[in-house]
N, C-alpha and C positions, 0 to 999 in steps of 0.2 A: 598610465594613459593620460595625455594631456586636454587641455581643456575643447581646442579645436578637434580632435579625433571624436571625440567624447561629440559635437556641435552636429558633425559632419553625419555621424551613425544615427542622433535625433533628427535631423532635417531628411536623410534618407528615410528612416522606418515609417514617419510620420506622412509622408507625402501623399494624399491619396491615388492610388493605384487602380483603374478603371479598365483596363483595357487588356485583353490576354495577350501570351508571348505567339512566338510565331508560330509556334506549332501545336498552335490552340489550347495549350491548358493554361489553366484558370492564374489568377494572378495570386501570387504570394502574398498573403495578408501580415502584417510588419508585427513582428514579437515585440509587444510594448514591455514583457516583463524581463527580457533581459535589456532593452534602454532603459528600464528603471533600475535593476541591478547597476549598469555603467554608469548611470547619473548619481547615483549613491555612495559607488565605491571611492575609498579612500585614494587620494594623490600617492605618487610613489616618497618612499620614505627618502627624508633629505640625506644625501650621502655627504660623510667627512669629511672628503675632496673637495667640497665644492664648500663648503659652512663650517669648519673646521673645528675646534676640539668644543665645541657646542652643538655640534650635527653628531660625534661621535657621543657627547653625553645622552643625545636622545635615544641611539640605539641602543644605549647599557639600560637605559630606562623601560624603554617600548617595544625594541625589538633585538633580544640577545639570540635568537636564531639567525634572524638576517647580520647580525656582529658576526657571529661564528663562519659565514660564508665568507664576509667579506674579508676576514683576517687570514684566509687560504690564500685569498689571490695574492699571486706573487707581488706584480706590480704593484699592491698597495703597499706592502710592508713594511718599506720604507719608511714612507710618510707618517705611518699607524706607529712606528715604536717611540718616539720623541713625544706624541700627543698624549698614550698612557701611561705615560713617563710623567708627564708634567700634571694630568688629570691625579695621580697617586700622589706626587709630593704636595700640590696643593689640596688635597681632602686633608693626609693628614699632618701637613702646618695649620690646617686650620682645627684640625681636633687638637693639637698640642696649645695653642692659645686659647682655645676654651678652658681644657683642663686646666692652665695658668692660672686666668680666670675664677674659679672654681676654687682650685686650692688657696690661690691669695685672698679671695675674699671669709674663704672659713678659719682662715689665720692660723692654720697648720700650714706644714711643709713635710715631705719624704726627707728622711736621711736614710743614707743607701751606706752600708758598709761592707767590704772585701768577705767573698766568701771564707775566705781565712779565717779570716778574723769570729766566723762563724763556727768554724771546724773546731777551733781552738778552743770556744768555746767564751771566748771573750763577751763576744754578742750573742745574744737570746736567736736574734733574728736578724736577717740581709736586710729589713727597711723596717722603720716603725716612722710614724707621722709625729714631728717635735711639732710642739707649740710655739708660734712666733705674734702672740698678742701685741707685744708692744712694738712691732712693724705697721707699715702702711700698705694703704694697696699696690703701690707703685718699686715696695724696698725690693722685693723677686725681680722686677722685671730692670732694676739699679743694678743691682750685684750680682747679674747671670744667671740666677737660677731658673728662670722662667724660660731665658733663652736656649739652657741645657737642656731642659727637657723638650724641648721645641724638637730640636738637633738630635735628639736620642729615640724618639720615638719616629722621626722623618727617615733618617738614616737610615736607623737600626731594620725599619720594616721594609724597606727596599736594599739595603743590604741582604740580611736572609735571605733573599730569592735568589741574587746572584748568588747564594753561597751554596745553595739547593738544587744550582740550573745542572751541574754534569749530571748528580745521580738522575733528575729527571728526564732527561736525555737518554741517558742510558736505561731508565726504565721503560720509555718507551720503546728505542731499540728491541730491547728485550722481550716486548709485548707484539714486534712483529711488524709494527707499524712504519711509514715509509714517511717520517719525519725530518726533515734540518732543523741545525740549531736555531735557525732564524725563526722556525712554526714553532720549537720550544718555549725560547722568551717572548714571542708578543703572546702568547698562551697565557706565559705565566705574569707578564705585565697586564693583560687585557684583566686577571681573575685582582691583582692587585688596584685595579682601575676601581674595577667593580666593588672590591672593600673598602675602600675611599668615599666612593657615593654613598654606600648603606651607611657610613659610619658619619659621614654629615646629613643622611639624615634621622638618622636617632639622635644626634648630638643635640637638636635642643628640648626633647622628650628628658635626656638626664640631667641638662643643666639643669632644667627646672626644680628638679628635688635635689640638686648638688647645691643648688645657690638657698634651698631652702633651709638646711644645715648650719648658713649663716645666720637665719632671720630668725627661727625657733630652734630654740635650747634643747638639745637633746647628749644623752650619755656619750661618752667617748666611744662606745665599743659601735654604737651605731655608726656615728658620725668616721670614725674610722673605716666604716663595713662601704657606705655609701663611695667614699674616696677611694675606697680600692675597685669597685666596680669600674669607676672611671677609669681607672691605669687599663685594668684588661681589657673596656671596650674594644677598643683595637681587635682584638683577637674573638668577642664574639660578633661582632661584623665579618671578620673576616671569613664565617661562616658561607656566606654567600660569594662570596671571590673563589671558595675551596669549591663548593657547587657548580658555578663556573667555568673552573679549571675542569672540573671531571664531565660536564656537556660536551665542551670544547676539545676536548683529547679524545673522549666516547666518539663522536665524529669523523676520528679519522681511523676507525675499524674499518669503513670503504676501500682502506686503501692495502688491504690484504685479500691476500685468494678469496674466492668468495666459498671453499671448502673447508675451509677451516676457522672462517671470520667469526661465527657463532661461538666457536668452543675459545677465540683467541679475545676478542672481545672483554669477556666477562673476568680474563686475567687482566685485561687490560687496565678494566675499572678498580681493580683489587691494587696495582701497582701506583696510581692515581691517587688511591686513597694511602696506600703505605707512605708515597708523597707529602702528601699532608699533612701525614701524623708527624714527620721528619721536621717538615717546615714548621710545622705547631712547636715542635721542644727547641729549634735551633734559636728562634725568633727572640722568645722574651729572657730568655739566655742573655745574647748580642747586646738588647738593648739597656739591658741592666748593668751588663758590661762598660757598653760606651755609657751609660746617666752615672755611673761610678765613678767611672775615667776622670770625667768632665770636670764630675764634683768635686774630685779630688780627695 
């Protein structure tokens, strides 16, 4: 409701009123307490259309119900897939240069080697953190490493989803629901939006005790344990984009009989979550895959 609507119902209610209608009853005394409800209530929420991938950040923030309607309508959809397209790779390039950050000033580095190479029996393990003391802060971000991981975790988590989109298509399918592929991926790009935002913002709650690692002395196994929380952040942020994704699909149980919606529903949410659990193993797979590749 705009601000003249809002003017027009105060200069009406408030007018004083003296005189009865025509067929003599008494005059309608003016409801001050809904013009006080209208004069309080909030302005309508800024839409994406109109303020662009900063209108769309405030409804991930303020209002993911009102997100969830408006990624139904058709006519938007277009517009909406390139903006959590872009909102996703920039959250996280910006968590892969923190981590950069992070690990170059603790003067370790990941070495990642071939699960082969594990199977065999050669390596203990697929990554331990080498010691690179006698580098600077600048030698990762000279000689590619900084920008591999960059690339490896940007890709790799927007990869999986593409790699995830038929079976979730067809899980929905199968749950009854009267879906296209187009309501699948902005679904599934809106929940990847969404773990972008959580994860910039936890991301300077961990710097803080990531970058502390470098200033006091502490064992390897710690300083190890710390560094590795950072690699999987990704993945517990992306708790809240999996949350997300099962609102947003839950949602379109409307769009079955409404005789059977109850009982189809609750399979619905069980396939959503089977979803996830899919996306959960395929993901740090991928990305460990491509940060290997890279590495060479």
């Amino acid at each position: 409701m705009n601000v003249e609507t809002l003017q027009r119902i105060h200069e009406t209610n408030h007018e004083p009123t003296e005189t009865s209608s025509d067929d003599g009853t008494p005059p309608i005394p003016p409801d001050f307490e809904l013009v006080n409800r209208l004069e309080h209530a909030q302005p309508d929420m800024i839409q994406p259309a109109e303020s662009g991938s900063l209108g769309l950040l405030e409804l991930i923030l303020k209002a993911p119900e009102q997100l969830d309607r408006l990624i139904r309508d058709p006519a938007r959809q277009a517009e909406l897939l390139p903006r959590f397209l872009g909102i996703s790779l920039v959250g996280f390039t910006f968590f892969g240069v923190a981590m950069s950050l992070v690990l170059s000033t603790s003067t370790v580095w990941p070495q990642l080697f071939p699960m082969e190479a594990v199977v065999a029996g050669r390596e203990a393990t697929p990554m331990r953190f080498a010691a690179s003391s006698g580098n600077s802060l600048l030698t990762h971000w000279l000689n590619g490493d900084a920008w591999r991981l960059i690339a490896a975790y940007a890709v790799g988590l927007i990869a999986a989803t593409g790699i995830c989109l038929p079976s979730l298509y067809f899980y929905s399918l199968l749950a009854g629901v009267r879906m296209t592929m187009m309501d699948v991926v902005l679904q599934s790009l809106k929940s990847k939006a969404v773990a972008a935002v959580t994860l910039v913002g936890v991301l300077p709650i961990y710097a803080t005790g990531g970058l502390a690692i470098a200033i006091f002395p502490m064992p390897d196994y710690w300083r190890d344990a710390v560094l590795l929380l950072g690699l999987i952040l990704p993945f517990i942020a992306g708790t809240a984009g999996t949350y997300s994704l099962f609102r947003g699909l839950s949602g379109f149980a409307d769009t079955m009989p409404e005789e059977r919606r109850e009982r189809r529903s609750c399979f619905l949410q069980q396939l959503v979550l089977s979803w996830a659990a899919c996306y959960t193993a395929v993901t740090p797979v991928l990305i460990f895959t491509l940060w290997q590749k890279m590495q060479g």
